[in-house]
C-alpha positions as a Markdown table, in Angstrom:
| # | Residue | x | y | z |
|---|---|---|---|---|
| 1 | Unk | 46.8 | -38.4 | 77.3 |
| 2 | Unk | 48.7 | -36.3 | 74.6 |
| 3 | Unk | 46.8 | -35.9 | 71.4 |
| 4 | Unk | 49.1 | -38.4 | 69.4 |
| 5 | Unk | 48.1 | -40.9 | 71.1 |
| 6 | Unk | 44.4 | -40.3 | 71.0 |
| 7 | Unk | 43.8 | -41.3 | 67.3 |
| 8 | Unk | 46.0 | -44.3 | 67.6 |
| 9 | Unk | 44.5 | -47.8 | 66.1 |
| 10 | Unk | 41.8 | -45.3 | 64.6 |
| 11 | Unk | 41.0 | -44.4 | 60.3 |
| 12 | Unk | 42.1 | -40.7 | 59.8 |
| 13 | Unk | 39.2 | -39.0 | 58.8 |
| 14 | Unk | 39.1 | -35.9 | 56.4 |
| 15 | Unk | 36.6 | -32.9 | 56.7 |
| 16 | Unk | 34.6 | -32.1 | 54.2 |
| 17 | Unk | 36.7 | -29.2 | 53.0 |
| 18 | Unk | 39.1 | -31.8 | 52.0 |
| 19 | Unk | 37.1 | -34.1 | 50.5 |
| 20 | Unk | 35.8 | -31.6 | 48.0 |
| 21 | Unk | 39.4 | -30.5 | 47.2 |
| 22 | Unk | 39.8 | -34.4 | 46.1 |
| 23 | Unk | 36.3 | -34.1 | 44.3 |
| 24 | Unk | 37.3 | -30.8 | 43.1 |
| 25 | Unk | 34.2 | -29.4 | 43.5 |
| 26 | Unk | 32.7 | -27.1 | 46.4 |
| 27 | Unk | 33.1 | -27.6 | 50.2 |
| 28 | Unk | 28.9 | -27.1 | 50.2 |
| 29 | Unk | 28.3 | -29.8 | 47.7 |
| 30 | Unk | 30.0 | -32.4 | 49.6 |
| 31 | Unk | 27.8 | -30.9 | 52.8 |
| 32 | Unk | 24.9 | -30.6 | 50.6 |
| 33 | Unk | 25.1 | -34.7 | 49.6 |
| 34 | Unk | 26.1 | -35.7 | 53.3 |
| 35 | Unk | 22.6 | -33.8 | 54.5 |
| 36 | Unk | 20.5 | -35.6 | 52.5 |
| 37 | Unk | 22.5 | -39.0 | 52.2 |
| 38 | Unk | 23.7 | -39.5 | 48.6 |
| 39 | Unk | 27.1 | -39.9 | 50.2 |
| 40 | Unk | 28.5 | -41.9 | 52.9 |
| 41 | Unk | 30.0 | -39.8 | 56.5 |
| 42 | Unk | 30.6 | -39.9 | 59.7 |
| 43 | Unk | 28.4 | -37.6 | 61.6 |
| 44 | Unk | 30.7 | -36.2 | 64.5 |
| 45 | Unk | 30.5 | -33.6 | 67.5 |
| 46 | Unk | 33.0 | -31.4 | 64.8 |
| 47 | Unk | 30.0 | -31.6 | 62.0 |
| 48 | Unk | 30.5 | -34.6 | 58.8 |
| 49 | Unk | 33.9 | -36.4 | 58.6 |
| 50 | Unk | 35.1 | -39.1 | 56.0 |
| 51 | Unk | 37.2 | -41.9 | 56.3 |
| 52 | Unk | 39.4 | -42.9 | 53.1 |
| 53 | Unk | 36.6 | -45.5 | 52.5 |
| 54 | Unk | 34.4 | -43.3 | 52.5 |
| 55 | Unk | 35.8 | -41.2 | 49.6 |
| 56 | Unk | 36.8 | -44.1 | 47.5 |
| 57 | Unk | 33.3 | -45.1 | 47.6 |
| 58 | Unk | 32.1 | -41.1 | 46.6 |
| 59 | Unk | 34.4 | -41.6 | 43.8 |
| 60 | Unk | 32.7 | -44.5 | 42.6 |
| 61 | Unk | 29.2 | -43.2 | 43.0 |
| 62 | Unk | 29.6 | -40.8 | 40.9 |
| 63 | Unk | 31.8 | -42.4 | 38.4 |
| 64 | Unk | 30.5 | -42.2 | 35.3 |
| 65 | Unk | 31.0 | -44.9 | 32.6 |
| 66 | Unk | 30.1 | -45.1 | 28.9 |
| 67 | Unk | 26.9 | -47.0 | 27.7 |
| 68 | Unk | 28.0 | -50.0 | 25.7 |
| 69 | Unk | 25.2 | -49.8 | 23.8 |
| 70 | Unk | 25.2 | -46.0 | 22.2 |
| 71 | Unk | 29.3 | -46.6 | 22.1 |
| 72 | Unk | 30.5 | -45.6 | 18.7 |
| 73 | Unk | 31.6 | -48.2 | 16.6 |
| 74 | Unk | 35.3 | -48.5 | 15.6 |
| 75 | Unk | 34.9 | -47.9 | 11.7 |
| 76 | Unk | 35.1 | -45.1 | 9.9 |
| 77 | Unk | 31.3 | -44.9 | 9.7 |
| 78 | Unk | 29.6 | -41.2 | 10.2 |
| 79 | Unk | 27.5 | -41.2 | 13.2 |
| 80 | Unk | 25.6 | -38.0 | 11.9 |
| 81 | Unk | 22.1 | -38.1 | 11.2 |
| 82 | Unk | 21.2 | -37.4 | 7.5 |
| 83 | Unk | 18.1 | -35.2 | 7.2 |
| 84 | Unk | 15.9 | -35.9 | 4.7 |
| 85 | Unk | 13.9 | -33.4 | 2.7 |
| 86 | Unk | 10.7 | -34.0 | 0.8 |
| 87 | Unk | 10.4 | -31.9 | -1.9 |
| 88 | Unk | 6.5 | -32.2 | -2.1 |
| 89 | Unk | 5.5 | -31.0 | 0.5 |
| 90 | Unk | 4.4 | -27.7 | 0.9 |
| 91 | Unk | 5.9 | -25.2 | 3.4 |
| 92 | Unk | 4.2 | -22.6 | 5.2 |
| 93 | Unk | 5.6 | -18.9 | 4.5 |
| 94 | Unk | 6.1 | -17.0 | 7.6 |
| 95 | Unk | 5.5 | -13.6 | 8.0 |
| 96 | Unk | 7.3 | -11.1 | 10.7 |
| 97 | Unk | 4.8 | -9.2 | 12.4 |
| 98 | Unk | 5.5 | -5.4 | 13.3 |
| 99 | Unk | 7.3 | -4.4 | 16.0 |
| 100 | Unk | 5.1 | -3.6 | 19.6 |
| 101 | Unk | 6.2 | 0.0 | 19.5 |
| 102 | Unk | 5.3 | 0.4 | 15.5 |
| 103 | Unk | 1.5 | -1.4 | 16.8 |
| 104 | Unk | 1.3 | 1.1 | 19.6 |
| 105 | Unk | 2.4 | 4.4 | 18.1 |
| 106 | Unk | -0.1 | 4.1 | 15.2 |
């Protein structure tokens, strides 16, 4: 049996060296996250494999999406935080201390 017809009917599956080329990040991460199972393989006699699935899904686990909740509003509103200062209160003066080689020497 040639070796075209050995994968026939079967997913392709992509090594992990080409799954962080998709992630763009670094062939040991995507190892690193197969070892301890934060990502989905296929554990084969050639080491971790992935099927398309299995990327699509990595995609969306580490999708990100914005929080509805801290989401800017759409008005022209500032979303900086104003400070305020109380005038009363009285503030400590800070003094800087000599330098360890100036203590030493003397």
């Amino acid at each position: 049996m040639n070796s075209g017809q050995r994968n026939e009917g079967l997913p392709p599956t992509y090594s992990p060296a080409e799954v962080a080329e998709a992630l763009d990040c670094s062939e040991w991460w995507v190892k690193e996250q197969a070892r301890r199972r934060r990502i989905p393989f296929i554990r084969g006699g050639s080491g971790y494999r992935f099927t398309r699935a299995h990327v699509e899904e990595i995609f969306n686990i580490f999708e990100e999406r914005p929080d509805q909740v801290n989401a800017p509003e759409a008005k022209g509103i500032s979303t900086r935080r104003r400070t305020v200062v109380a005038f009363d209160v009285p503030t400590a003066q800070l003094k800087a201390r000599r330098p360890r080689r100036a203590r030493n020497a003397a």
